[in-house]
Each structure stands twice: as C-alpha cells, then as structure tokens.
ZADOLO-529898 format. One record per residue (C-alpha): residue in three letters; residue number from 1; chain; x, y, z. Coordinates in nm, 3 decimals, padded with zeros to 5 digits. Layout:
<pts>
<ALA NUM A <X Y Z>>
...
</pts>
This chain:
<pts>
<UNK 1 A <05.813 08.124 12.912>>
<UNK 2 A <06.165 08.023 12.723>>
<UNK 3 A <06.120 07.714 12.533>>
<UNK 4 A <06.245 07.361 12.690>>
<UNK 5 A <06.498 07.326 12.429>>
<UNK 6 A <06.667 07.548 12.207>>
<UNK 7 A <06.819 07.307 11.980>>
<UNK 8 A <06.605 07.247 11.664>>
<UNK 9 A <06.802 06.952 11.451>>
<UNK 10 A <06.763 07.006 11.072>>
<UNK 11 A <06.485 07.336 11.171>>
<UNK 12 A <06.632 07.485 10.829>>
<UNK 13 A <06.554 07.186 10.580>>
<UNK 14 A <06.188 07.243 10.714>>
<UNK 15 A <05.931 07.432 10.493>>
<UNK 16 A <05.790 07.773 10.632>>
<UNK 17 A <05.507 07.684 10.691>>
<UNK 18 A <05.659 07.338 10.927>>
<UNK 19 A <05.895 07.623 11.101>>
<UNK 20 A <05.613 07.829 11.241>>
<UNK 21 A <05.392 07.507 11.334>>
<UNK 22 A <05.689 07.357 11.510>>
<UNK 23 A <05.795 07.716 11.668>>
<UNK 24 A <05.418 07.776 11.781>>
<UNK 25 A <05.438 07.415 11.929>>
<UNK 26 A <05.714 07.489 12.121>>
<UNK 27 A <05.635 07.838 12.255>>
<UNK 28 A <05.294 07.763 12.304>>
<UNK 29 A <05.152 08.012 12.061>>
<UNK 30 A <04.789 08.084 12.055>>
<UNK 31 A <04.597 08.091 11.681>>
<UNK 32 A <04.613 08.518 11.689>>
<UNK 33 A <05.022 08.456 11.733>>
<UNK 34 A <05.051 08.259 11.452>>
<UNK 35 A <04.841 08.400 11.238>>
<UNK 36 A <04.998 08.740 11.263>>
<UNK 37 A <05.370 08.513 11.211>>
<UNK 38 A <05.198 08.411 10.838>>
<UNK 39 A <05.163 08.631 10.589>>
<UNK 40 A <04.850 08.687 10.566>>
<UNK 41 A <04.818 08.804 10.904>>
<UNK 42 A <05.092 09.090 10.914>>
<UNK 43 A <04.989 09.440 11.024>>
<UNK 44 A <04.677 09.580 10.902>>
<UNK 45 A <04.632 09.920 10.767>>
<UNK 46 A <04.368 09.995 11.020>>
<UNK 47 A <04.657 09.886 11.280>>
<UNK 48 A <04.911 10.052 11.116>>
<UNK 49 A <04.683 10.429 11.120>>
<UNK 50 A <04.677 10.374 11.511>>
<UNK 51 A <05.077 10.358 11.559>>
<UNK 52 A <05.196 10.639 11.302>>
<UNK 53 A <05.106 10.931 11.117>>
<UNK 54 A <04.996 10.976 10.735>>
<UNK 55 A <04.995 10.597 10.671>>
<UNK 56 A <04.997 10.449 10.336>>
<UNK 57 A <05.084 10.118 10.354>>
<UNK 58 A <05.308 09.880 10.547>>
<UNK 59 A <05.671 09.709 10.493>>
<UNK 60 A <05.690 09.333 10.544>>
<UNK 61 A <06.032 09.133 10.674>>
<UNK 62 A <06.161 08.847 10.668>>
<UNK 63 A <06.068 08.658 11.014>>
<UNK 64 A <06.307 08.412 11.098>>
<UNK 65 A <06.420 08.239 11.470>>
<UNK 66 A <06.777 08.162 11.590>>
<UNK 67 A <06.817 07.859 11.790>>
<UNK 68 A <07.059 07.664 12.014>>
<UNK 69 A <07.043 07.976 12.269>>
<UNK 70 A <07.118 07.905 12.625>>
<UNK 71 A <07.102 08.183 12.873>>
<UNK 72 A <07.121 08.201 13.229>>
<UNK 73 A <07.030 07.830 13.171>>
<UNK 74 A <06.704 07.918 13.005>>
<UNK 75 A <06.681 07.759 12.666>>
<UNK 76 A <06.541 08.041 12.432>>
<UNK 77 A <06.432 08.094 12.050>>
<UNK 78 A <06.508 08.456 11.929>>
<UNK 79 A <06.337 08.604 11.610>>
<UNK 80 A <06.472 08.779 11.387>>
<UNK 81 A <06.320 09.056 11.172>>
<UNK 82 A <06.566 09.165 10.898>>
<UNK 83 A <06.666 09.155 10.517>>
<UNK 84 A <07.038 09.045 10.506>>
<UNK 85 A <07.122 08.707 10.460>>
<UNK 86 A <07.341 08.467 10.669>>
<UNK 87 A <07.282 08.648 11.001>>
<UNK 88 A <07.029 08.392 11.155>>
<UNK 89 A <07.243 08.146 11.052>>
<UNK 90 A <07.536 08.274 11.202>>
<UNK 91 A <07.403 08.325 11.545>>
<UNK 92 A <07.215 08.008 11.553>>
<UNK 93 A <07.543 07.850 11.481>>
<UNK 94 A <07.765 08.034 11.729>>
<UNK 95 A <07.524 08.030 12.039>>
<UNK 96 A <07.582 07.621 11.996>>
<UNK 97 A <07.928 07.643 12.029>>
<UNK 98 A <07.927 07.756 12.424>>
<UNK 99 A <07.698 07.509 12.494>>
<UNK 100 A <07.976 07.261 12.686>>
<UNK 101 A <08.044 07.609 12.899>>
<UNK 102 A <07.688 07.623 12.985>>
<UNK 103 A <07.610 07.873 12.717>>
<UNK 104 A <07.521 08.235 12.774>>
<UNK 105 A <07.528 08.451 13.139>>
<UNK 106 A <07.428 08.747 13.278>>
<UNK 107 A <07.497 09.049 13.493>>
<UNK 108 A <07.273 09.345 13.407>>
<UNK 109 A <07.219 09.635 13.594>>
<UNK 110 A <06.878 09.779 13.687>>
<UNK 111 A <06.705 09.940 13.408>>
<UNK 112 A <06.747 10.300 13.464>>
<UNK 113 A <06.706 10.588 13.228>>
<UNK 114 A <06.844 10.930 13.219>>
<UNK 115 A <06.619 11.230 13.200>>
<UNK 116 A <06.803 11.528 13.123>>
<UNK 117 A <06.709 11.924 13.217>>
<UNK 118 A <06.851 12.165 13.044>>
<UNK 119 A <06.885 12.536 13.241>>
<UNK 120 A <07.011 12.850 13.083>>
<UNK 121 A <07.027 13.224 13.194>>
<UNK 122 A <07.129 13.186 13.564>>
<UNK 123 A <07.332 13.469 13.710>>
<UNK 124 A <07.563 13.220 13.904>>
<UNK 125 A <07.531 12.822 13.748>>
<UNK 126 A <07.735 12.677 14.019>>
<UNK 127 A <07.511 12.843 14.287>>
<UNK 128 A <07.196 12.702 14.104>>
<UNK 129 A <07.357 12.345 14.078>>
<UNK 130 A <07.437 12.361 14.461>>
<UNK 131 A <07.037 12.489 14.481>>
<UNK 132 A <06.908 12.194 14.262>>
<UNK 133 A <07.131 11.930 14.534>>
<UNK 134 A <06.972 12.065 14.762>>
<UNK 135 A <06.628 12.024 14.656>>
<UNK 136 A <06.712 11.735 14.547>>
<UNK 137 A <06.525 11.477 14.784>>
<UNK 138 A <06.193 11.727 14.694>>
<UNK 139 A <06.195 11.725 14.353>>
<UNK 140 A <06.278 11.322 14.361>>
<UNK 141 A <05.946 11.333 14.553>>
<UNK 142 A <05.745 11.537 14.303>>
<UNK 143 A <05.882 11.342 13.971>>
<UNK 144 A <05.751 11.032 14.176>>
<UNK 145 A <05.393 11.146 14.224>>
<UNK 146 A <05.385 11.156 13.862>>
<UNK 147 A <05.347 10.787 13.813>>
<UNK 148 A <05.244 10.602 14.144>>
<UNK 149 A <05.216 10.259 13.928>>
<UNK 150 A <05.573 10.252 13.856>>
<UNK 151 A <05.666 10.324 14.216>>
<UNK 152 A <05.445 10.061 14.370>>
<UNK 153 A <05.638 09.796 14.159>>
<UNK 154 A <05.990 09.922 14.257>>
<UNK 155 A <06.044 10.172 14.028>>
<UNK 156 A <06.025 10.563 14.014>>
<UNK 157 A <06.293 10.810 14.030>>
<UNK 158 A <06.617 10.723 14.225>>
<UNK 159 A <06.848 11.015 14.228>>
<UNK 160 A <06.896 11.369 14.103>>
<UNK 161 A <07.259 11.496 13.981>>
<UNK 162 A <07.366 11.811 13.811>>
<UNK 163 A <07.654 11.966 13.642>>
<UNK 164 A <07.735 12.283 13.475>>
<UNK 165 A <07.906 12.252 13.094>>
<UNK 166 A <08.029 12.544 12.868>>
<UNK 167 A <07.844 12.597 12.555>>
<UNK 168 A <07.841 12.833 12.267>>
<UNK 169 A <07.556 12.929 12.401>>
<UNK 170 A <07.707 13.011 12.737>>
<UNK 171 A <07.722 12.787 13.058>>
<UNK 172 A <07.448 12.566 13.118>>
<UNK 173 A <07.293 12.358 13.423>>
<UNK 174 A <07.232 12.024 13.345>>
<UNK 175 A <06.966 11.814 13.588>>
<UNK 176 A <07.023 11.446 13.513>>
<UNK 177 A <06.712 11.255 13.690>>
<UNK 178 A <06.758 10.901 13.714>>
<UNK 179 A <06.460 10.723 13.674>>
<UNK 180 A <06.398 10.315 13.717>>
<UNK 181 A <06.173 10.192 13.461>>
<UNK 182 A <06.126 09.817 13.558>>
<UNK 183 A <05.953 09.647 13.243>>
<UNK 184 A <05.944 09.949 13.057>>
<UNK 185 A <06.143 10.096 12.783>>
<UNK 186 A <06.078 10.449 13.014>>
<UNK 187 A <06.110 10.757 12.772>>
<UNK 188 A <05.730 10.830 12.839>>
<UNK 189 A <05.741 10.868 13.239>>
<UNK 190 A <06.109 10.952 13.223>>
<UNK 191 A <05.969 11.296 12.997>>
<UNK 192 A <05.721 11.359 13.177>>
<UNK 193 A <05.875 11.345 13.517>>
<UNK 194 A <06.142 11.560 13.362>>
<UNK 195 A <05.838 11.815 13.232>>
<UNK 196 A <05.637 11.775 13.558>>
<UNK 197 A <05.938 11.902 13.780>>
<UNK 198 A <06.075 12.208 13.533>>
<UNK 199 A <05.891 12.504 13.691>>
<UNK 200 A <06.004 12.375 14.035>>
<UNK 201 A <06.412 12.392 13.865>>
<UNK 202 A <06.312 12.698 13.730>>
<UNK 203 A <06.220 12.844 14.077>>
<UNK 204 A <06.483 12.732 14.256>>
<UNK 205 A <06.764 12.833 14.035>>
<UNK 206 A <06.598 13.172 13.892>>
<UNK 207 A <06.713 13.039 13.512>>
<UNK 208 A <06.491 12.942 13.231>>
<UNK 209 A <06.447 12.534 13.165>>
<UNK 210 A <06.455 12.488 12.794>>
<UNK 211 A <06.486 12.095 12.686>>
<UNK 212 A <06.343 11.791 12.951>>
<UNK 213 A <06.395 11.499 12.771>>
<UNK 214 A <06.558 11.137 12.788>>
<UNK 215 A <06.890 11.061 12.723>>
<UNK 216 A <06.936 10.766 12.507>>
<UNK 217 A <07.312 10.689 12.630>>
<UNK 218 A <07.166 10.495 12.919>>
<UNK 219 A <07.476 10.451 13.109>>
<UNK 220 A <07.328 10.341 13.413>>
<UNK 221 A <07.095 10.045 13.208>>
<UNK 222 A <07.351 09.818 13.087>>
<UNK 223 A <07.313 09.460 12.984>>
<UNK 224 A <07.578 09.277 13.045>>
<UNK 225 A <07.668 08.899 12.890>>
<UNK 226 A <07.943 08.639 12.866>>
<UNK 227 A <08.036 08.332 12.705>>
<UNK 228 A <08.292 08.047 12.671>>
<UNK 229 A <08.384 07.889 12.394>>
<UNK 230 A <08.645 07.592 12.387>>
<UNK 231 A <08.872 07.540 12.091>>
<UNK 232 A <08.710 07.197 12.026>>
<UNK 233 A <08.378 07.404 11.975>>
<UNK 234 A <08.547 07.649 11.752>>
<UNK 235 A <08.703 07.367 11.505>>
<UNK 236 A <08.538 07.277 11.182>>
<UNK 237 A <08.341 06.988 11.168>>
<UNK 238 A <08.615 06.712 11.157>>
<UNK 239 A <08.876 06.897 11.320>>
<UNK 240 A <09.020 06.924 11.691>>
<UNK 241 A <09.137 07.125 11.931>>
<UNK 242 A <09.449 07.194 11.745>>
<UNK 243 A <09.286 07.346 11.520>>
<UNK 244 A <09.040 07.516 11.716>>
<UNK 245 A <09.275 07.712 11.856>>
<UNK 246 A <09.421 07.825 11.595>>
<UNK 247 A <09.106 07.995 11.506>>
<UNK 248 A <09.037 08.107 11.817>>
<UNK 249 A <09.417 08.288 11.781>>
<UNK 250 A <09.266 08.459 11.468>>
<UNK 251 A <08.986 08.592 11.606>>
<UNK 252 A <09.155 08.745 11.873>>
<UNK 253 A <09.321 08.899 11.599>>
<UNK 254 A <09.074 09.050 11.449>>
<UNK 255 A <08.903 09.122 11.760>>
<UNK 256 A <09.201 09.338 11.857>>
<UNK 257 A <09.207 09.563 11.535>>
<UNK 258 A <08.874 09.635 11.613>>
<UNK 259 A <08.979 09.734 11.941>>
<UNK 260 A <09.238 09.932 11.798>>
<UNK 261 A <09.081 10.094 11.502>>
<UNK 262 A <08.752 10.291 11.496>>
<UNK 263 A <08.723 10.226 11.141>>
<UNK 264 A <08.744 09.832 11.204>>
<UNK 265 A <08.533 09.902 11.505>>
<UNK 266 A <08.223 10.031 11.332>>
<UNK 267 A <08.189 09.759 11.112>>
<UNK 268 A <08.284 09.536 11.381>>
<UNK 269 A <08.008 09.731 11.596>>
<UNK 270 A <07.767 09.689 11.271>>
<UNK 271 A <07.788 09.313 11.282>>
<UNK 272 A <07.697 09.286 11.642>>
<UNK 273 A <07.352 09.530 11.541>>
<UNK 274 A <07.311 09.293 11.279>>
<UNK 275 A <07.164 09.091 11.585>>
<UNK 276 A <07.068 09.329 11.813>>
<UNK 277 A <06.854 09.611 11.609>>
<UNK 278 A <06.680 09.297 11.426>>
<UNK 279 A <06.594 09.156 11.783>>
<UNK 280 A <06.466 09.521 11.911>>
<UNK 281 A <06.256 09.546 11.533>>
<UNK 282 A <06.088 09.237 11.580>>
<UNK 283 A <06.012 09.218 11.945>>
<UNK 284 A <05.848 09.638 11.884>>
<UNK 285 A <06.087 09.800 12.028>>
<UNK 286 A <06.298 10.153 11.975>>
<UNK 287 A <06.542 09.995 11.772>>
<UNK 288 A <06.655 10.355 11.687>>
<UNK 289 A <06.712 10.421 12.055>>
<UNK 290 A <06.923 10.143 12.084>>
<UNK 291 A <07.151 10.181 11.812>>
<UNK 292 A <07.206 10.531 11.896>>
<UNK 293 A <07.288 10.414 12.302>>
<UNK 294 A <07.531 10.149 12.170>>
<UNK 295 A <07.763 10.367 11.916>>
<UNK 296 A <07.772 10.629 12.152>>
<UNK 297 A <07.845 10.386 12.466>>
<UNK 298 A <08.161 10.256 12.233>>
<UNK 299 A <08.298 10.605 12.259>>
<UNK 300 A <08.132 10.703 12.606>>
<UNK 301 A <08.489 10.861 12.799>>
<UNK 302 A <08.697 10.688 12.523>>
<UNK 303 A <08.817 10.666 12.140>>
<UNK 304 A <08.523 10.469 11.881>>
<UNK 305 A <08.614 10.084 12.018>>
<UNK 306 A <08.458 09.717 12.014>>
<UNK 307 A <08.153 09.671 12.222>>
<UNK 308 A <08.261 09.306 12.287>>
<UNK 309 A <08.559 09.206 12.442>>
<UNK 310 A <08.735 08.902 12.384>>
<UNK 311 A <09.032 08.693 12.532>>
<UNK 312 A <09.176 08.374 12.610>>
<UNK 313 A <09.169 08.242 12.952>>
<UNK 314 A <09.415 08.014 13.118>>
<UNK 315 A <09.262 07.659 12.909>>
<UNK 316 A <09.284 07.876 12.617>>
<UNK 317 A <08.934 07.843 12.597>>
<UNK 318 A <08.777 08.232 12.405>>
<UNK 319 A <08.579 08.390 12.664>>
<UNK 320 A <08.392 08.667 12.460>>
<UNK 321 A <08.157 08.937 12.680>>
<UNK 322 A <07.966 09.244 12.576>>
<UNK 323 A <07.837 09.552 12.735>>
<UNK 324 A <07.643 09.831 12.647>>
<UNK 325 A <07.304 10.036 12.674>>
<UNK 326 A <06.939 09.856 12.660>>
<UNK 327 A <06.677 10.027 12.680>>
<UNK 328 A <06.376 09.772 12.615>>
<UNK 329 A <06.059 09.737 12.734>>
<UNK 330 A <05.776 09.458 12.721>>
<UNK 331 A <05.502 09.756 12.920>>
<UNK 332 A <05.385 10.022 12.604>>
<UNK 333 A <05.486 10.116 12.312>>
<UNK 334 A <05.443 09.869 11.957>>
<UNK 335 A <05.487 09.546 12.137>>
<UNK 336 A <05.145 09.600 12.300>>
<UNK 337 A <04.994 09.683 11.944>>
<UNK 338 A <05.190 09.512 11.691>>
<UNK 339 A <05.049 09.143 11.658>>
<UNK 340 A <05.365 09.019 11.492>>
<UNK 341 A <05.585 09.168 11.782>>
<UNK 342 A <05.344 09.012 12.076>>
<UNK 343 A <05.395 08.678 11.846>>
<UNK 344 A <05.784 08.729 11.859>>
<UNK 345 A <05.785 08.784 12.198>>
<UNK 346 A <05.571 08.481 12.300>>
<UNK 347 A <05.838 08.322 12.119>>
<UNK 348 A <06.126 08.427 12.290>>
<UNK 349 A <05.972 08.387 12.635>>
<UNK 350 A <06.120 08.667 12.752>>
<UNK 351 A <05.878 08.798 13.063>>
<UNK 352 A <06.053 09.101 13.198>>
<UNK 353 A <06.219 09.382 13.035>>
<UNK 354 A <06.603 09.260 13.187>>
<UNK 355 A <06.553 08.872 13.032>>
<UNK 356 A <06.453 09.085 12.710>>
<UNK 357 A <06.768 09.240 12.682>>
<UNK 358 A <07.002 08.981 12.818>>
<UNK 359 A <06.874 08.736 12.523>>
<UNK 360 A <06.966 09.002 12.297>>
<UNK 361 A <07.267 09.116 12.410>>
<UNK 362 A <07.371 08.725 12.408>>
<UNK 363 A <07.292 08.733 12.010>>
<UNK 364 A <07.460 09.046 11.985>>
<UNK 365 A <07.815 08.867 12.109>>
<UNK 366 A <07.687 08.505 11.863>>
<UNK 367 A <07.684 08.719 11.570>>
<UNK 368 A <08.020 08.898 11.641>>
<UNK 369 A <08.194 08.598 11.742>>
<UNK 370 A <08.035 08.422 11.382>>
<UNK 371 A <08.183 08.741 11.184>>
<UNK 372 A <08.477 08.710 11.319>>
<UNK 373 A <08.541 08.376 11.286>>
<UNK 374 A <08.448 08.372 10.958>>
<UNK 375 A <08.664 08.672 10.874>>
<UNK 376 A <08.977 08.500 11.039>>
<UNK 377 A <08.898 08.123 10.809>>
<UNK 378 A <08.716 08.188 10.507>>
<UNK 379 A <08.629 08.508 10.499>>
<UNK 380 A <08.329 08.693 10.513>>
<UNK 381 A <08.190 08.645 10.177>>
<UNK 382 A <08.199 08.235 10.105>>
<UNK 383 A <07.946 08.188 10.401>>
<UNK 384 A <07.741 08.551 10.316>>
<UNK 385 A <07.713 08.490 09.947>>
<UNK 386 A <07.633 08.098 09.984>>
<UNK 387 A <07.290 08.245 10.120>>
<UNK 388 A <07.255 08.588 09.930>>
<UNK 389 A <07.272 08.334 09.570>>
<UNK 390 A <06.875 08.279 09.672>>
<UNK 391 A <06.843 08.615 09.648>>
<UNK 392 A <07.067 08.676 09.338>>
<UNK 393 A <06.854 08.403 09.142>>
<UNK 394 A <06.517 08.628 09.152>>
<UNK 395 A <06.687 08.945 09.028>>
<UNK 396 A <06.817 08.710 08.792>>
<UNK 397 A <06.467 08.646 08.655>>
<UNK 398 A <06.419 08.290 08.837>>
<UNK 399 A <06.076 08.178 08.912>>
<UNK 400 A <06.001 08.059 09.269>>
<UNK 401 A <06.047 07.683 09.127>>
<UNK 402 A <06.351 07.761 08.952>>
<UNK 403 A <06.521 07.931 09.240>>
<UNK 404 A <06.656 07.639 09.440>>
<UNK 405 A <06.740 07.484 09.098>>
<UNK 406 A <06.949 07.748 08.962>>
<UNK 407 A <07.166 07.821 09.299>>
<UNK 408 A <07.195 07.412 09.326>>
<UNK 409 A <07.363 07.428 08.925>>
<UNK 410 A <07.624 07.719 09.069>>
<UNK 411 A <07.714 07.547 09.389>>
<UNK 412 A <07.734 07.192 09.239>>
<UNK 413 A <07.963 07.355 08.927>>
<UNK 414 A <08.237 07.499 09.235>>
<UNK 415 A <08.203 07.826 09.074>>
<UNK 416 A <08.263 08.139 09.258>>
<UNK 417 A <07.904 08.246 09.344>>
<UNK 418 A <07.918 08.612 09.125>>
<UNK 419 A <07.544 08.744 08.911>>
<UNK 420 A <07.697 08.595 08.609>>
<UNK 421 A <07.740 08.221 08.703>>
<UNK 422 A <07.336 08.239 08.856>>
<UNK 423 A <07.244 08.396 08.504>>
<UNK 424 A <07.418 08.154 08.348>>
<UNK 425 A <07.297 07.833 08.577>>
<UNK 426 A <06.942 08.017 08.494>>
<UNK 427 A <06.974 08.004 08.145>>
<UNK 428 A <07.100 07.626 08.190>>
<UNK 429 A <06.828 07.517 08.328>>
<UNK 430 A <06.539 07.671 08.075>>
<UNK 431 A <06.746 07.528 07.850>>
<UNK 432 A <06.715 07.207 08.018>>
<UNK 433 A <06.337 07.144 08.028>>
</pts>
C-alpha cells in the first residue's frame, strides 16, 4: 500500500540509519525488508548464483527514497538505486511543486507486449500474410492454451497482425502477436506463445519461421502521466509569481530545443532515465528493456525528440506530461528473488504492474522538469556539484569524519566547488587539529 503521506520534513538531515527506521515505519516493512535495505543484508552470494551465471561477487548501490510524490492521489515513496548525485534530490523537490494541482495523474494503457514472428522463404509473402489473418482467431486460441493462469485473470493474447517488409535478405512476413500481460513484465509467456504457435505459421504459410521473440518497443503498453505546476511553485524560495514565470518561460525554452534537436534530446532523454532506469534497478526489473523501449519510442514514426512534453496553459501555469513504453512487472523475474527489490517495492506500495509504472513515469517527468529548471536559472552544475563535493572529498583522501568537514570549509569559503579547493579545505583542516 502507498504511504499516507509523502512529505518527509527535514528526511535528509536524518542519519541512515533514522531514514530506513522512519521509511520502514511508514511502509510498514517487515524485519526481512529492512534488513535486506542495511548493508549487511544486501544480496548474498548464494542468492546471487540462483539469478545469473558464473557469479563472483555482487555490486552494491546507493539506496535512497524520493518523497513529496502524489499520484492519482496516492501519496507514494519511490527508491532509488543509483550512483549519481543530486537526482533524488531533484525529484523529491520537483514532485512538491504540483502539489497545489493535485500532483501527479494518470492514463495508461493496458499492458500489452509485442511478440514478433519472423517468416522467410515463402513463394508469395502477401498470400501467406492474407493466410496468417485468416488463421488468425486459431492461432490466438492456441498461444492462449499456453498459459491458462494469465487468461483466467484477464490476460492472454488479444490480436494477431502481420506485415510483409523488404530486407537484404529478401521479403519477410512479420506475425506481431499481441499479448496482455497484466502484472507481469511478459517476455516469458509472450516467447513462448510466440514459440508454441511457429510450426502452426510455418504450415499455413509453407515458409520457414526463424526468430519468435518479444519486441521491446511496446507501443501498445504505454504509461502515460501529467502534471501542473503554477509559477508560484516554480519561484525560488522568497520569490513570486513574477518570477515564477519567468522560469517557467525558460524552461519552455529549453524544453523546445530538446524538441527540436536530437542531440539536446538525448541528454534531455538521459535526465528523465536518470529517474526511470534507477526506479526499474531497484524495484528488479529489466531496466535494459526499458531504456531500450523509451529511446526507440522517441524516434518511433519520427526524428530523435523529447519524451516529455511541456507547455503553458491558459493561467500560464507549466503543464508538463510524458509518454512512452513500460514494460514492468511485480509477477517473476528479480523482484520475486531479490530481497532488496521486494524491500523497495514494499516501499513504494505499488500493487499492480500499471501503479508500478505510473509512479515511475511520474519521476521520470520530476527529474526532467528539475534539469530543466535548473539548466534555465543556475545551471546544471551549482546544484550537481553542491552534492558530488561529498564525493570529491574521499578521492581527495578525506576520512569518513573529515568528509562533512572539508565540503563545509569549501562551501562556507564561496569558492567554486572544483578538486583543488576540497584538497585544499582537506589540507586546512589536518592542519587544524
């Protein structure tokens, strides 16, 4: 279940070790949850031999949670499982700012996945498609006796449509089998469907059936969010609406040379996966899959563009939306057998596969509206490198209870925050004691 409330006053002045008491408080986490949350209790190696091949050892992350998410008027606390600095903080700080708009909604469409059949070496392609069509209702029928489970809860395979494409190869039928996965992620019964049904294909249309396999540019599984953000939201502490909308002018700015410009755009589109992939990575799922559906979705039928949209409305409040492929899943797969992902999901709340994605689809548009907002004031790097000088203190040489010290000498001097001023706060401060 989402949490009752989202917004966590002073959550970052709080030790580690408060954060995950007061976040296990909240979502109700049992002792297994937050154990596997501490250190201590990460992945095992005998856990880790059960999900991959040739293990050696395992890769920790930095855990942290986003707050003041509203969505679909479900308060919600998203983790996030990555290594660059200033994203949390960015979303946590956006997702606040749409709160007088009644934060985050959603429109998804039903989670359906693609499975693709290839077929080569028939004598007339656009008399095998016309063959497939019509077969279509049986072979719907025979990819759903494959997996009665999903059908029983609503699922199963939907429709059958072909096409024929030139290749170097020479023409090729192409059976798309649309399949609806419900809480899954799908690409197991979505294959084997596709596998189960090939020497039927093959029979009908006399060619040979070479892939059957999932298409990760799930067109048809979108998740779909929007905010609204009001200029007295987007002001600086201190400031009005005035001023507000002026930055609200610049990010529509910078919004629209993303639109504009694929090279803008992929960076642009990087910043949003700054939020989604670490979502999908810390909840288990195919982060991979989803990064690959969303770049290709922002040139699906079109030039490289923005996977968010944003404009002003008629109270020149920013309305900001995003669309694009999400294939999730809360039924297989590592979330079943990763502690740390079950933990992260019994912190989000999230219960079926669509509130999964709509949570982080909402991030997705918080962390592209904080980029851009930060690239149309400041810039990028004040906010980016005010965090990273943590970081920069322990190459540096800093001991854990010198760190804090020697980033509070740079900040407190108003010196640019560059490897030189920590080494030379560092140096300071031994000299100090």
């Amino acid at each position: 279940m989402p949490v009752d409330n989202s917004r966590l006053e002073g959550f970052y002045k709080l030790s580690v070790k408060e954060r995950r008491e007061m976040v296990a408080k909240l979502a109700n986490l049992d002792q297994e949850a937050v154990d596997a949350l501490a250190a201590t209790g990460e992945l095992t190696e005998a856990a880790a031999d059960r999900i991959i091949e040739n293990v050696v050892g395992t890769l920790a992350l930095p855990v942290g949670v986003a707050t003041n998410f509203i969505v679909d008027g479900e308060h919600y606390l998203v983790p996030f499982a990555l290594e660059e600095p200033s994203v949390v903080a960015a979303a946590s700080n956006m997702a606040k700012r749409c709160h007088s708009k009644g934060g985050f909604f959603s429109n998804n469409t039903e989670p359906v996945m693609i499975g693709q059949i290839q077929i080569v070496g028939c004598d007339d392609p656009f008399e095998a498609k016309k063959s497939i069509l019509n077969a279509a209702n049986e072979l719907i029928a025979a990819c759903n006796e494959v997996d009665p489970i999903l059908v029983k809860f609503g699922g199963g395979c939907k429709e059958l449509q072909a096409r024929v494409i030139d290749t170097d190869s020479g023409p090729m039928v192409i059976v798309h089998i649309l399949v609806d996965c419900r809480d899954a992620m799908g690409a197991n019964a979505v294959n084997t469907m596709a596998e189960t049904i090939a020497p039927k294909v093959e029979a009908i249309t006399g060619g040979t059936v070479i892939l059957r396999i999932i298409s990760n540019l799930a067109i048809h599984r979108l998740a779909r969010v929007s905010a609204t953000f009001t200029p007295e939201e987007m002001a600086n502490r201190g400031e009005g609406a005035e001023e507000g909308a002026k930055v609200i002018d610049g990010i529509l700015q910078a919004y629209h040379f993303a639109a504009a410009d694929p090279f803008r755009a992929t960076t642009h589109n990087k910043g949003i996966m700054n939020a989604i992939s670490a979502i999908a990575v810390a909840c288990g799922q195919d982060w991979r899959a989803i990064e690959s559906g969303a770049h290709s979705y922002a040139s699906h039928e079109r030039t490289y563009g923005s996977l968010t949209h944003w404009e002003k409305d008629s109270e020149g409040n920013l309305v900001g939306s995003i669309e694009l492929p999400m294939a999730v899943g809360l039924v297989g797969g590592a979330v079943r057998v990763h502690p740390t992902a079950k933990a992260n999901v019994a912190i989000m709340g999230a219960r079926t596969a669509d509130e999964l994605s709509k949570v982080i689809a909402a991030a997705g548009i918080a962390q592209n509206l904080g980029a851009l907002r930060a690239l149309a004031t400041v810039g990028i790097q004040a906010g980016h490198m005010k965090l990273h000088a943590r970081n920069m203190a322990v190459t540096a040489g800093a001991n854990d209870d010198e760190v804090d010290a020697v980033v509070e000498i740079v900040r407190s001097s108003g010196e640019r925050i560059t490897a030189a001023a920590i080494e030379s706060a560092l140096e300071k401060l031994r000299d100090e004691k």
